[in-house]
C-alpha positions in Angstrom: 189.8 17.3 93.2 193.2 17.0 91.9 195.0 13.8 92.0 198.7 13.6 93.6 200.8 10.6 92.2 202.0 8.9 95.7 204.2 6.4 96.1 204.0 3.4 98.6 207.3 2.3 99.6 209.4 -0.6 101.8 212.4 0.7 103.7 214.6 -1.4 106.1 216.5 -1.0 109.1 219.7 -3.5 108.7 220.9 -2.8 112.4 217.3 -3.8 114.3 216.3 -6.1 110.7 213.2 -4.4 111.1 210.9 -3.3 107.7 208.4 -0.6 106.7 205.4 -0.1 104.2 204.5 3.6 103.9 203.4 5.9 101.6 205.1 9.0 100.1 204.3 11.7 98.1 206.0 13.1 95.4 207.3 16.4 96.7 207.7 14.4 100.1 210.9 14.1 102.1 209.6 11.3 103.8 211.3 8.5 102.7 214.6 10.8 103.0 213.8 11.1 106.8 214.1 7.7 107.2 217.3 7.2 105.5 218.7 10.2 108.0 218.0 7.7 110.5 219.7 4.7 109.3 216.7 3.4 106.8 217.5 2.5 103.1 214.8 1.8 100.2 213.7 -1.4 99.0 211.5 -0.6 96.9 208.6 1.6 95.7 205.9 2.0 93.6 204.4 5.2 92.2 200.0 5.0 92.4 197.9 7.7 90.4 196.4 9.3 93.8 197.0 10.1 97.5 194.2 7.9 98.2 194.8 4.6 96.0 198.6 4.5 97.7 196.4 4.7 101.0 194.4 1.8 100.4 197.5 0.2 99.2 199.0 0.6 102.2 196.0 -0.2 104.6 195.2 -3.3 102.5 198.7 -5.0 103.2 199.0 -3.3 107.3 195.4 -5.4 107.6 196.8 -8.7 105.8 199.5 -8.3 108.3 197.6 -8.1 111.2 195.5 -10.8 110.2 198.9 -13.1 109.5 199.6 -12.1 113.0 202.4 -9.7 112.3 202.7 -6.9 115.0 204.9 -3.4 115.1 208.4 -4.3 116.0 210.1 -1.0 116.0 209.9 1.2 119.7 208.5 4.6 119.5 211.7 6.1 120.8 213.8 4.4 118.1 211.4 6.3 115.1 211.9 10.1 116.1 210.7 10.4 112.6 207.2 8.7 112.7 205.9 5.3 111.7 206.4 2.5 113.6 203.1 1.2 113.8 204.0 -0.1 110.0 207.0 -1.9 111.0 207.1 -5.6 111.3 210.3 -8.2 112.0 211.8 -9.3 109.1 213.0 -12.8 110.7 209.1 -13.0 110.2 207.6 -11.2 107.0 211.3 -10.7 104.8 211.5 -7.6 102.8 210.9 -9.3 99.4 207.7 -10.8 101.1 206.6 -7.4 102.4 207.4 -5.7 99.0 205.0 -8.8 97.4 202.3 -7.4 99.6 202.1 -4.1 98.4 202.4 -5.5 94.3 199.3 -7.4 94.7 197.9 -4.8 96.7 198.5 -1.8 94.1 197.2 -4.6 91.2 194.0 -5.1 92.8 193.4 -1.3 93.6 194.3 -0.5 90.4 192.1 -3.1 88.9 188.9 -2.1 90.9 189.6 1.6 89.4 189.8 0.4 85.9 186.7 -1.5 85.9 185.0 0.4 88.0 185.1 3.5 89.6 184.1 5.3 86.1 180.9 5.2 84.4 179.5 7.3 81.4 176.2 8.7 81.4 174.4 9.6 78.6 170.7 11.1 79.2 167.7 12.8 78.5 164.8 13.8 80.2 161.7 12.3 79.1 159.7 15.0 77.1 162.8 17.4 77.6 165.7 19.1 75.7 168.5 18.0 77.7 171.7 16.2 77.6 174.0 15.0 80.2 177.3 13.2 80.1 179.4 13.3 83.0 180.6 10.0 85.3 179.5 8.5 88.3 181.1 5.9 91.5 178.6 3.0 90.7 177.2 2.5 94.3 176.4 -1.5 93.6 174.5 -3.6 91.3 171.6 -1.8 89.3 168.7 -3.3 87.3 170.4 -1.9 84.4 173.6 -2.9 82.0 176.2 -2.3 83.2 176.0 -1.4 86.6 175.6 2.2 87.1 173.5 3.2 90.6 172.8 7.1 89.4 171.6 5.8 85.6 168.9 3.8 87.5 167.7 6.5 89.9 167.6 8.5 87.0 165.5 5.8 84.8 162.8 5.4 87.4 162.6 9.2 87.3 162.0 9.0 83.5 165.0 9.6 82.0 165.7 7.9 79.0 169.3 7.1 80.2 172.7 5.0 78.4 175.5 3.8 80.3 179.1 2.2 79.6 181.5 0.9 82.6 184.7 2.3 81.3 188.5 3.4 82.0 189.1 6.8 83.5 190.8 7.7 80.0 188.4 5.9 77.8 186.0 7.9 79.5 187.6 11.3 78.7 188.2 10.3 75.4 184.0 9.9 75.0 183.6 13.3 76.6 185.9 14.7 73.9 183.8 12.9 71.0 180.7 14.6 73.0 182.6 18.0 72.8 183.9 17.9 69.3 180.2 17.0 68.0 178.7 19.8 70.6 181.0 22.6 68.7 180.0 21.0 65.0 176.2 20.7 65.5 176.2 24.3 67.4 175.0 22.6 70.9 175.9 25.3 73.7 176.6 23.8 77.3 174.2 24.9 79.7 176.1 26.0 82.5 172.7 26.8 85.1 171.9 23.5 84.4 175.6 21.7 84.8 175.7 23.5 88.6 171.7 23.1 89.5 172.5 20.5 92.1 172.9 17.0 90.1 173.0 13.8 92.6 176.3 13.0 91.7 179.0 16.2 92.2 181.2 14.4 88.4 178.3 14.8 86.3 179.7 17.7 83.8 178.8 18.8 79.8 175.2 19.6 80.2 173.3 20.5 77.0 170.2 22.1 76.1 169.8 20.3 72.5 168.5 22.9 69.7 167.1 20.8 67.2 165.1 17.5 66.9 165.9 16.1 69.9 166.0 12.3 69.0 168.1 12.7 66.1 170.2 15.2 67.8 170.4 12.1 70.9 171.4 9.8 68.3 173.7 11.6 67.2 175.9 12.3 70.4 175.3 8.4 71.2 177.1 7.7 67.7 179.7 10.7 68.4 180.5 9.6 72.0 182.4 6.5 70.0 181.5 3.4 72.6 178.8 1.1 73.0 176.3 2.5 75.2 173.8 0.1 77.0 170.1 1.4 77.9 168.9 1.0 81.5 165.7 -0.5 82.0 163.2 2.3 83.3 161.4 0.6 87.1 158.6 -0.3 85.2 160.3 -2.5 82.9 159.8 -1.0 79.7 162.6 -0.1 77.4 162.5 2.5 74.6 164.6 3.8 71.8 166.4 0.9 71.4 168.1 2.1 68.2 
C-alpha cells in the first residue's frame, strides 16, 4: 500500500470564534474550501500517511469529548462539511487546539518508530531457506524484542532472529540482505515469497545454495544490526553465535 503524506490542520472562523481539527491531503482542496467560506489556517502539520493524520485527528476529537467539548458550528453554516470537529474557542482557544494535535502527531509518530516495524530473519529448521521481511508486532512475545510472527514461527521450529527497528533502519537492513544476496550468488525465491506467509510484509525469500549455517551467518553479519534469537516454546535456544 502506498503511503500519502496528509496533513492535519486547525482553521478558524473569526466571525462565529468557532475552531476546526481536520485532516488534508496533499493534492486536497480541503482546507481551501474552508477559506471560500470565511475559514483561515492556523496551523498544520504534514504526517507520513493517510492513516497516522487519522489517528491524529481521532486522538485529539476523543480528548475533546472527554474534556466535554461539543460541535459548536450548525450544519447549515458548513455547506462544505465538518462540523462535527468544531468546538468554541471561548472554551478550547486555537493555540490550545493546535497543542492537541502536536502531542497527538508525537505520540503516533513515536508508537511507529518503536514499533510498528520488526525485522525477521529465519530459517526453517532442517531447511534451505531465508526470510527477511517485517511484521506489526501483535503484543508481547516470549521472545527479545517483541515480535508476535517470530514466536509463531519459533514454536513451529524455525530458527528465527528479530530486531524492533525504524521503518528506514529497517530498509537499510534489507539492502545489506540484498547487496550480500547478489555477492554470494543467493537468488530470491519468488514461489516461496508469494506461498501464503502469515504476515502479507514478509518479502526477500531465499533458497540458500551453500552451507546453510555459514551462509545464515553470514546474512545475520550482512544485515548490519544486532539481531536477538527467539526462544523456541520449548525453551531451548540454539545457535547462539
Amino acid at each position: 500500500m502506498i503511503e500519502t503524506p496528509t496533513h492535519v490542520y486547525v482553521v478558524t472562523h473569526s466571525a462565529t470564534g468557532v475552531g476546526k481539527v481536520g485532516i488534508a491531503g496533499l493534492d486536497s482542496a480541503r482546507i481551501d474550501e474552508h477559506r471560500g467560506q470565511g475559514w483561515h489556517l492556523y496551523r498544520a502539520v504534514l504526517l507520513p500517511s493517510r492513516e497516522a493524520a487519522r489517528q491524529v485527528e481521532r486522538s485529539v476529537l476523543r480528548q475533546l469529548k472527554i474534556d466535554g467539548v461539543n460541535a459548536r458550528m450548525p450544519a447549515d453554516r458548513m455547506p462544505q462539511g465538518g462540523q462535527s470537529e468544531t468546538v468554541n474557542l471561548d472554551e478550547v482557544s486555537a493555540a490550545d487546539l493546535w497543542g492537541r494535535v502536536v502531542a497527538a502527531a508525537g505520540e503516533v509518530q513515536a508508537q511507529a518508530d518503536t514499533s510498528r516495524v520488526v525485522l525477521v530473519l529465519a530459517r526453517m529448521d532442517g531447511g534451505r531457506v531465508l526470510v527477511v521481511g517485517t511484521d506489526t508486532p501483535r503484543g508481547a512475545s516470549k521472545g527479545s524484542p517483541e515480535c508476535a510472527l517470530g514466536e509463531e514461527l519459533a514454536e513451529d521450529g524455525w530458527l528465527v532472529y528479530t530486531a524492533n527497528m525504524t521503518a528506514a533502519a529497517a530498509e537499510a537492513a534489507l539492502r545489506g540482505l540484498r547487496a550480500w544476496a547478489a555477492r554470494a550468488g543467493v537468488i530470491e525465491d519468488a514461489a516461496l515469497r508469494e506461498a501464503g506467509w502469515p504476515v502479507p510484509l514478509l518479502r526477500n525469500t531465499y533458497r540458500l545454495q551453500g552451507a546453510v549455517d555459514e551462509e545464515f551467518r553470514q546474512a545475520r553479519i550482512a544485515v548490519g544490526v544486532s539481531l536477538h534469537p527467539v526462544v523456541p516454546a520449548d525453551g531451548s535456544d540454539e545457535d547462539e553465535d
